[in-house]
N, C-alpha and C positions, 0 to 999 in steps of 0.2 A: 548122504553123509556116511552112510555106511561101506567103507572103504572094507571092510572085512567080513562077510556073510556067512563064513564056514565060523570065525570065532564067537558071531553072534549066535549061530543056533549052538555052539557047544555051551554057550549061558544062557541057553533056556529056561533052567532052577533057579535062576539067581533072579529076572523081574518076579518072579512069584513069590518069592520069601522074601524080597524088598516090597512087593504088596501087599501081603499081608501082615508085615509090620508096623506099616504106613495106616494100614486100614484098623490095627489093635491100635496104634494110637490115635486115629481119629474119633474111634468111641471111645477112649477116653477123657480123650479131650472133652466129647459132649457130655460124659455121663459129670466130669468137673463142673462143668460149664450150668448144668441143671442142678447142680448141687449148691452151688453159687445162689443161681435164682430163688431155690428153695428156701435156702437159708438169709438172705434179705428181700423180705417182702418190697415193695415197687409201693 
């Protein structure tokens, strides 16, 4: 699928700082998600 190999390695910065975005809101997401639990006991 990759029809353009020279434009992809000139966005090499860009999967890494969409991953680490992804990856600050996935521990978000958990640290919400235990916060949740915390606060209504089961």
């Amino acid at each position: 699928m990759l029809a353009e190999p020279r434009h992809f390695k000139a966005n090499t910065a860009v999967p890494s700082v969409i991953a680490d975005y992804v990856g600050g809101a996935l521990l978000r997401l958990q640290n919400g998600f235990r916060a949740l639990e915390t606060e209504k006991p089961t």
